[in-house]
N, C-alpha and C positions, 0 to 999 in steps of 0.2 A: 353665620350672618347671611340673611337672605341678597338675593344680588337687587341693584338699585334698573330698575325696571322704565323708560318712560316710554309711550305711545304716543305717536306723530299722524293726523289724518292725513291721506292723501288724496289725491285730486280724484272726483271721478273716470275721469280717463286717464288711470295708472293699471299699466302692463307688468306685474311682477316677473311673471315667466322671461318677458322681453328684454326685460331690466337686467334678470339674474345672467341671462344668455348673451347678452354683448357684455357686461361683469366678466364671464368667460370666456369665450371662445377658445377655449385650448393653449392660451397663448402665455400663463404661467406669470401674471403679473406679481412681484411680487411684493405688492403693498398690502394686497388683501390674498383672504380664501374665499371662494365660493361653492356654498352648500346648495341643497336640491330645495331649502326655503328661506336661506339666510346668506348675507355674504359679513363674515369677521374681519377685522381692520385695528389696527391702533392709531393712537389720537395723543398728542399732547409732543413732550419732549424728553430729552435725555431727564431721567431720575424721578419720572415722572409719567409713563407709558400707560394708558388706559388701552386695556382689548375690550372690542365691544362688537356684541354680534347684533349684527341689523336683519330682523327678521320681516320676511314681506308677508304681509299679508292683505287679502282683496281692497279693507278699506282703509286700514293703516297701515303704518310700520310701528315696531317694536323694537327699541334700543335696550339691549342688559349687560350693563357693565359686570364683565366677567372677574376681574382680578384686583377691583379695588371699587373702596365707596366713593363719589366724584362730587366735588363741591357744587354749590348751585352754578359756582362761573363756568366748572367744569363740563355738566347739563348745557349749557347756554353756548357751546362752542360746538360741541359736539352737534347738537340739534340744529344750529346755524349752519356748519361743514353737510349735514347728511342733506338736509333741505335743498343747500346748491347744488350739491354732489348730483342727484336726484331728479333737479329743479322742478321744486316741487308747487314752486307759483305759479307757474305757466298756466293758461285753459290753452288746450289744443285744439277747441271747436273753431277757430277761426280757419285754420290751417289745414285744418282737414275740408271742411268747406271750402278752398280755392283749391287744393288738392285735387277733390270730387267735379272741379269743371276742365280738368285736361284727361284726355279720358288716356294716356299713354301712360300716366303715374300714378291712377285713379286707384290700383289696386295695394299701391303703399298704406294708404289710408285706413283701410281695411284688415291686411295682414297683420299691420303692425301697430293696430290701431291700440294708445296708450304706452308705448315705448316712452319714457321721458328722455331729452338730451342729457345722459350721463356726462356729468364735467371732470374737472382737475381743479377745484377750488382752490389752490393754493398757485399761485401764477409762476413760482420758481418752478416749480416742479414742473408747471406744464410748458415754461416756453425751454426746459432741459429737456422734458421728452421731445419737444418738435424738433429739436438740436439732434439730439438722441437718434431720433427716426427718419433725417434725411438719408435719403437714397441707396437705402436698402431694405429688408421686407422685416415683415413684421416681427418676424420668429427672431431674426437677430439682433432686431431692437429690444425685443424684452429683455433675450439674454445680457443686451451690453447693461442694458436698466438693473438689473438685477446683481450682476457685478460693481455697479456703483453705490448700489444701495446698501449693498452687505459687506461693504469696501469702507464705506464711510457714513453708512445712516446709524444710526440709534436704534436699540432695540430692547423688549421685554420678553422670558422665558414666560411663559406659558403652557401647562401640561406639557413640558419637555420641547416646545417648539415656542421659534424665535418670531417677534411680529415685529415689524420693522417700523421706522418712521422715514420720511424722506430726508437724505442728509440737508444740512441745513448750509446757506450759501455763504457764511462764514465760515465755515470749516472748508466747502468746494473752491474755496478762495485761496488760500492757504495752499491748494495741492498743486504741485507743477507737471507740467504737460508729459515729461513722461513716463509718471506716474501711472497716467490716462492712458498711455498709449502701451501701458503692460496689460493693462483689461482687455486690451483689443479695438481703443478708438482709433481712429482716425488723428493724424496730426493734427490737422483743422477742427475737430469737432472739440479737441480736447482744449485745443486755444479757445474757440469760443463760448466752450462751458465755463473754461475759467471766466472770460471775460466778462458772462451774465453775473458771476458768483461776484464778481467783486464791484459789477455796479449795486446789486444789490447791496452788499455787504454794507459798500459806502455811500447810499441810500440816493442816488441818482436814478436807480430804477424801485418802483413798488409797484404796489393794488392800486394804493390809496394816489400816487401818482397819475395814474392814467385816468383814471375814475374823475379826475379833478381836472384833464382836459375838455375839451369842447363836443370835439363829437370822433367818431370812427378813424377819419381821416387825418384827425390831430394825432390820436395815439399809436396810429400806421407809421407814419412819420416818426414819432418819437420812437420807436421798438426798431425801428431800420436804418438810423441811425448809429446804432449797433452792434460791431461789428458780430457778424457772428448769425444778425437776425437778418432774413428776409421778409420777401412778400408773405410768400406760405405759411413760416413760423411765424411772422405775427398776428395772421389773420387767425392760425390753428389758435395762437395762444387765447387771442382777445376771443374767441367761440367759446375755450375749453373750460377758461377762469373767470370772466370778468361776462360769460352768456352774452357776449357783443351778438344781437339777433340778425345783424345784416351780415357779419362776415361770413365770407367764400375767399377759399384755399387757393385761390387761381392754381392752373397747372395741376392741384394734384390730380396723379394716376387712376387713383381709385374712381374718383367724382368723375374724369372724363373717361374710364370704363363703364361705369353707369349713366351719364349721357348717351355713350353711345347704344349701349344696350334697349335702351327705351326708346331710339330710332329719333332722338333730339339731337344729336348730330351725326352730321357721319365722319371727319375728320378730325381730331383733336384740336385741329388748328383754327378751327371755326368758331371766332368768338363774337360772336355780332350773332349768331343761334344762341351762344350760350347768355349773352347778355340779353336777348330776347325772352329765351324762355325764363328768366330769373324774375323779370317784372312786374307780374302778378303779385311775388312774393315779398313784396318790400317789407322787411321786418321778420321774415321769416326765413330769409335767405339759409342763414347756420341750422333749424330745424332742416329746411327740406334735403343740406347737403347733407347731414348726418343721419336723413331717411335712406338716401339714395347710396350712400355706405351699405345701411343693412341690406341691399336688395343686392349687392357682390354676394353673399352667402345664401341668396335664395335658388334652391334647384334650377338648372336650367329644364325647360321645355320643349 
Protein backbone atom coordinates (compact mmCIF):
# COMPACT_ATOMS: atom_id res chain seq x y z
CA UNK A 1 0.00 0.00 0.00
CA UNK A 2 1.36 3.24 -1.17
CA UNK A 3 1.97 5.77 2.10
CA UNK A 4 -0.82 8.46 2.29
CA UNK A 5 1.26 11.50 1.19
CA UNK A 6 -0.09 15.49 1.91
CA UNK A 7 1.68 18.82 0.89
CA UNK A 8 1.44 21.95 2.96
CA UNK A 9 2.71 25.47 1.25
CA UNK A 10 4.68 27.43 3.27
CA UNK A 11 5.21 31.06 3.73
CA UNK A 12 7.70 32.75 1.55
CA UNK A 13 9.88 33.56 4.25
CA UNK A 14 10.47 29.80 5.44
CA UNK A 15 14.09 28.86 6.50
CA UNK A 16 14.06 24.85 6.32
CA UNK A 17 17.80 24.72 7.22
CA UNK A 18 16.90 27.17 10.32
CA UNK A 19 13.89 25.18 11.17
CA UNK A 20 15.69 21.66 10.84
CA UNK A 21 18.80 23.24 13.08
CA UNK A 22 17.01 24.72 16.25
CA UNK A 23 14.67 21.02 15.71
CA UNK A 24 18.26 19.93 16.69
CA UNK A 25 20.82 21.32 18.25
CA UNK A 26 22.42 18.14 19.74
CA UNK A 27 20.08 18.25 22.40
CA UNK A 28 18.34 14.65 21.97
CA UNK A 29 14.69 15.67 22.15
CA UNK A 30 13.05 12.87 22.31
CA UNK A 31 9.61 13.54 20.87
CA UNK A 32 11.11 13.59 17.43
CA UNK A 33 14.09 12.66 14.95
CA UNK A 34 15.81 15.05 12.89
CA UNK A 35 17.04 14.09 9.44
CA UNK A 36 19.51 16.37 7.03
CA UNK A 37 15.69 17.05 5.14
CA UNK A 38 12.92 15.83 7.31
CA UNK A 39 12.29 15.89 11.01
CA UNK A 40 9.95 12.21 12.11
CA UNK A 41 7.41 12.46 14.99
CA UNK A 42 4.35 10.63 16.24
CA UNK A 43 0.91 11.99 16.43
CA UNK A 44 -2.21 10.71 17.99
CA UNK A 45 -2.55 8.37 21.17
CA UNK A 46 -2.12 5.10 22.95
CA UNK A 47 -3.51 2.27 20.16
CA UNK A 48 -3.43 4.68 17.87
CA UNK A 49 0.24 6.08 17.04
CA UNK A 50 0.84 7.70 13.54
CA UNK A 51 4.77 8.20 12.55
CA UNK A 52 4.91 10.76 10.05
CA UNK A 53 8.05 12.21 8.52
CA UNK A 54 7.73 16.02 7.68
CA UNK A 55 9.87 16.68 5.02
CA UNK A 56 11.12 20.37 4.24
CA UNK A 57 11.23 21.44 1.27
CA UNK A 58 11.88 25.36 -0.27
CA UNK A 59 8.18 25.84 -0.92
CA UNK A 60 6.32 23.43 1.07
CA UNK A 61 6.30 20.67 3.32
CA UNK A 62 5.50 17.17 2.85
CA UNK A 63 3.66 14.94 5.38
CA UNK A 64 3.89 10.86 4.69
CA UNK A 65 2.38 8.85 7.05
CA UNK A 66 4.82 6.12 7.41
CA UNK A 67 2.96 3.23 9.43
CA UNK A 68 -0.72 3.55 8.77
CA UNK A 69 -3.41 4.96 6.51
CA UNK A 70 -4.98 8.20 8.52
CA UNK A 71 -8.54 9.13 8.30
CA UNK A 72 -9.51 12.60 7.02
CA UNK A 73 -9.85 13.85 10.89
CA UNK A 74 -6.57 12.11 11.17
CA UNK A 75 -5.04 14.49 7.96
CA UNK A 76 -6.90 17.44 9.83
CA UNK A 77 -4.99 17.15 13.17
CA UNK A 78 -1.90 16.29 12.02
CA UNK A 79 -1.76 19.26 9.42
CA UNK A 80 -3.38 21.65 12.13
CA UNK A 81 -0.30 20.44 14.88
CA UNK A 82 2.50 20.87 12.00
CA UNK A 83 1.04 24.37 10.93
CA UNK A 84 1.39 25.64 14.72
CA UNK A 85 4.41 23.65 15.38
CA UNK A 86 5.92 25.54 12.37
CA UNK A 87 3.66 28.57 12.64
CA UNK A 88 3.13 28.80 9.52
CA UNK A 89 0.71 31.85 9.38
CA UNK A 90 2.79 34.35 10.36
CA UNK A 91 4.36 37.07 7.51
CA UNK A 92 7.74 38.01 9.11
CA UNK A 93 7.94 41.11 6.74
CA UNK A 94 6.70 43.25 9.44
CA UNK A 95 9.43 42.09 11.87
CA UNK A 96 12.06 42.23 10.10
CA UNK A 97 11.34 45.69 8.75
CA UNK A 98 11.58 47.16 12.53
CA UNK A 99 14.46 44.77 12.99
CA UNK A 100 16.32 46.56 10.06
CA UNK A 101 15.88 50.02 11.94
CA UNK A 102 18.12 49.07 15.15
CA UNK A 103 21.29 48.72 13.47
CA UNK A 104 22.71 46.61 16.88
CA UNK A 105 20.19 43.50 15.92
CA UNK A 106 19.90 44.44 12.31
CA UNK A 107 21.97 41.33 11.38
CA UNK A 108 19.39 38.81 12.93
CA UNK A 109 17.28 39.63 10.20
CA UNK A 110 19.28 38.61 7.74
CA UNK A 111 21.20 35.49 9.11
CA UNK A 112 18.26 34.15 10.14
CA UNK A 113 16.14 35.39 7.78
CA UNK A 114 12.84 32.79 7.55
CA UNK A 115 13.56 30.88 10.82
CA UNK A 116 9.81 30.36 11.89
CA UNK A 117 9.02 30.43 15.94
CA UNK A 118 8.99 26.64 16.49
CA UNK A 119 6.28 26.01 19.18
CA UNK A 120 4.91 23.22 21.67
CA UNK A 121 1.37 23.09 20.39
CA UNK A 122 0.12 21.07 22.84
CA UNK A 123 0.22 23.43 26.23
CA UNK A 124 0.64 20.33 28.71
CA UNK A 125 3.50 19.51 27.33
CA UNK A 126 4.93 22.84 27.06
CA UNK A 127 4.20 24.52 30.53
CA UNK A 128 5.80 20.55 31.78
CA UNK A 129 8.90 21.46 29.80
CA UNK A 130 9.01 25.12 31.29
CA UNK A 131 8.57 23.11 34.79
CA UNK A 132 11.10 20.57 33.47
CA UNK A 133 13.74 23.30 32.46
CA UNK A 134 13.85 25.50 35.59
CA UNK A 135 17.34 26.19 36.68
CA UNK A 136 19.38 23.90 35.20
CA UNK A 137 20.87 23.60 31.51
CA UNK A 138 19.66 22.32 28.69
CA UNK A 139 21.33 18.99 28.45
CA UNK A 140 19.83 17.92 31.75
CA UNK A 141 16.48 19.06 30.99
CA UNK A 142 16.21 16.86 27.90
CA UNK A 143 17.64 14.02 29.73
CA UNK A 144 14.88 14.51 32.66
CA UNK A 145 12.17 15.02 29.53
CA UNK A 146 13.16 11.91 28.09
CA UNK A 147 12.94 9.86 31.37
CA UNK A 148 9.51 11.02 31.82
CA UNK A 149 8.55 10.44 28.44
CA UNK A 150 9.79 6.85 28.11
CA UNK A 151 8.58 6.34 31.86
CA UNK A 152 5.08 7.28 31.14
CA UNK A 153 4.30 8.46 27.53
CA UNK A 154 2.90 6.07 24.81
CA UNK A 155 4.47 4.74 22.12
CA UNK A 156 4.66 2.87 18.34
CA UNK A 157 7.51 0.34 17.05
CA UNK A 158 8.62 1.38 14.04
CA UNK A 159 11.49 -0.39 11.99
CA UNK A 160 12.59 -1.59 15.35
CA UNK A 161 12.62 1.92 17.05
CA UNK A 162 10.12 3.47 19.49
CA UNK A 163 8.31 7.11 18.72
CA UNK A 164 6.97 8.36 21.58
CA UNK A 165 3.80 10.54 22.42
CA UNK A 166 3.79 12.96 25.37
CA UNK A 167 2.36 11.22 28.42
CA UNK A 168 -0.79 12.39 28.91
CA UNK A 169 -1.90 14.49 32.16
CA UNK A 170 -4.05 11.92 33.39
CA UNK A 171 -1.85 9.40 33.76
CA UNK A 172 1.07 12.32 35.23
CA UNK A 173 -1.79 12.78 37.64
CA UNK A 174 -1.95 9.51 38.99
CA UNK A 175 2.03 9.36 39.66
CA UNK A 176 3.38 10.37 43.12
CA UNK A 177 6.25 12.55 43.89
CA UNK A 178 8.58 9.97 44.52
CA UNK A 179 8.19 8.38 41.72
CA UNK A 180 9.47 11.66 40.17
CA UNK A 181 12.09 11.94 42.25
CA UNK A 182 13.75 8.24 41.12
CA UNK A 183 14.14 9.90 37.53
CA UNK A 184 16.14 12.52 39.04
CA UNK A 185 13.48 15.56 39.66
CA UNK A 186 13.73 17.71 42.09
CA UNK A 187 11.14 17.50 45.04
CA UNK A 188 9.52 20.63 43.85
CA UNK A 189 9.49 20.16 40.31
CA UNK A 190 7.96 16.79 40.73
CA UNK A 191 5.00 18.33 43.19
CA UNK A 192 4.39 20.88 40.66
CA UNK A 193 4.16 18.54 37.57
CA UNK A 194 1.77 16.68 39.38
CA UNK A 195 0.00 19.63 40.40
CA UNK A 196 -0.34 20.98 36.34
CA UNK A 197 -1.36 17.11 35.69
CA UNK A 198 -4.24 17.26 37.83
CA UNK A 199 -5.44 20.63 37.10
CA UNK A 200 -5.48 19.61 33.77
CA UNK A 201 -6.90 16.27 34.36
CA UNK A 202 -9.86 17.93 36.22
CA UNK A 203 -10.19 20.50 33.51
CA UNK A 204 -9.58 23.75 35.66
CA UNK A 205 -6.53 24.31 33.39
CA UNK A 206 -6.71 23.91 29.26
CA UNK A 207 -6.06 25.58 25.58
CA UNK A 208 -9.26 26.30 25.16
CA UNK A 209 -9.29 27.97 28.91
CA UNK A 210 -6.89 30.59 28.37
CA UNK A 211 -7.82 31.27 24.76
CA UNK A 212 -11.34 32.27 26.21
CA UNK A 213 -9.63 34.87 28.64
CA UNK A 214 -9.28 38.57 27.66
CA UNK A 215 -6.08 39.31 26.90
CA UNK A 216 -2.10 38.30 28.08
CA UNK A 217 -2.44 39.73 31.33
CA UNK A 218 -5.76 37.64 32.31
CA UNK A 219 -3.93 34.45 31.35
CA UNK A 220 -0.56 35.41 33.30
CA UNK A 221 -2.69 35.66 36.25
CA UNK A 222 -4.61 32.61 35.65
CA UNK A 223 -1.24 30.18 34.98
CA UNK A 224 0.48 31.93 38.33
CA UNK A 225 -1.96 31.24 40.30
CA UNK A 226 -0.68 27.83 40.15
CA UNK A 227 1.40 26.53 42.24
CA UNK A 228 4.19 25.29 40.59
CA UNK A 229 3.88 28.09 37.58
CA UNK A 230 5.74 31.45 37.49
CA UNK A 231 6.27 34.48 35.73
CA UNK A 232 8.77 32.63 33.28
CA UNK A 233 6.87 29.37 32.89
CA UNK A 234 3.92 31.26 31.94
CA UNK A 235 5.02 33.71 29.71
CA UNK A 236 7.60 30.46 28.12
CA UNK A 237 4.29 28.59 27.95
CA UNK A 238 1.74 31.21 26.55
CA UNK A 239 4.92 31.88 23.47
CA UNK A 240 5.43 28.14 23.14
CA UNK A 241 1.53 26.94 22.68
CA UNK A 242 -1.06 29.37 22.52
CA UNK A 243 1.98 31.84 20.01
CA UNK A 244 0.97 34.71 22.72
CA UNK A 245 3.13 37.36 20.31
CA UNK A 246 3.90 39.78 23.23
CA UNK A 247 5.16 37.49 25.75
CA UNK A 248 8.85 37.81 27.14
CA UNK A 249 10.32 35.31 29.79
CA UNK A 250 11.32 38.15 32.13
CA UNK A 251 14.73 36.88 33.87
CA UNK A 252 15.53 34.45 31.58
CA UNK A 253 19.42 33.81 31.27
CA UNK A 254 19.56 33.17 27.80
CA UNK A 255 17.59 36.60 26.58
CA UNK A 256 19.70 38.75 29.07
CA UNK A 257 22.93 36.90 27.63
CA UNK A 258 21.79 38.20 24.32
CA UNK A 259 20.84 41.61 25.47
CA UNK A 260 23.83 42.03 26.86
CA UNK A 261 25.73 40.73 23.96
CA UNK A 262 24.30 43.23 21.53
CA UNK A 263 25.54 46.05 23.93
CA UNK A 264 21.39 46.82 24.90
CA UNK A 265 22.43 46.31 28.32
CA UNK A 266 25.03 46.21 30.39
CA UNK A 267 23.81 44.86 33.61
CA UNK A 268 21.03 42.14 33.92
CA UNK A 269 19.43 44.32 36.27
CA UNK A 270 18.55 47.05 33.88
CA UNK A 271 15.15 46.91 33.11
CA UNK A 272 13.88 50.11 32.06
CA UNK A 273 16.75 49.36 28.73
CA UNK A 274 15.23 46.29 28.49
CA UNK A 275 11.62 47.62 28.52
CA UNK A 276 12.89 50.31 26.33
CA UNK A 277 14.32 48.44 23.75
CA UNK A 278 11.12 46.04 23.53
CA UNK A 279 8.82 49.02 22.39
CA UNK A 280 9.20 49.10 18.79
CA UNK A 281 8.08 45.56 18.99
CA UNK A 282 4.72 45.57 20.28
CA UNK A 283 3.33 42.23 18.90
CA UNK A 284 6.33 40.89 18.19
CA UNK A 285 7.93 40.73 21.38
CA UNK A 286 8.01 36.29 21.58
CA UNK A 287 9.54 36.53 17.84
CA UNK A 288 12.27 38.90 18.63
CA UNK A 289 13.01 36.91 22.05
CA UNK A 290 13.28 33.53 20.26
CA UNK A 291 15.45 35.50 17.49
CA UNK A 292 17.88 36.69 20.13
CA UNK A 293 17.89 32.75 21.56
CA UNK A 294 19.49 31.85 18.12
CA UNK A 295 22.28 34.45 18.18
CA UNK A 296 23.56 32.47 21.80
CA UNK A 297 24.80 29.73 19.05
CA UNK A 298 26.14 32.21 16.73
CA UNK A 299 30.14 32.22 16.58
CA UNK A 300 31.55 34.85 18.49
CA UNK A 301 33.88 37.58 16.71
Amino acid sequence: MENTKIKIPVPELFNKDECLWFLSRDFDDCMYRVYKDRVRRAFGEAGSIMVVDVYMMPDELVLEWLNMKPCDQDIENVIRFVSEWFDLETDLTQFYSIILEDKRIAHIAKEYSGLRFIGIPDLFEALAWGIIGQQINLSFAYKLKRRLVEKYGTFTLYEDEKYYVFPAAEVLSEVKTDDLRALQFSEKKAEYLITIAKAFSAGTLSRELLQNLPDLESRIKYLTNIRGIGLWTANYALMKSLKEPSGIPHGDAGLLNALINHGIIEAKNDKASIEEFFKPFTGWEAYLVFYLWRTLARPKE
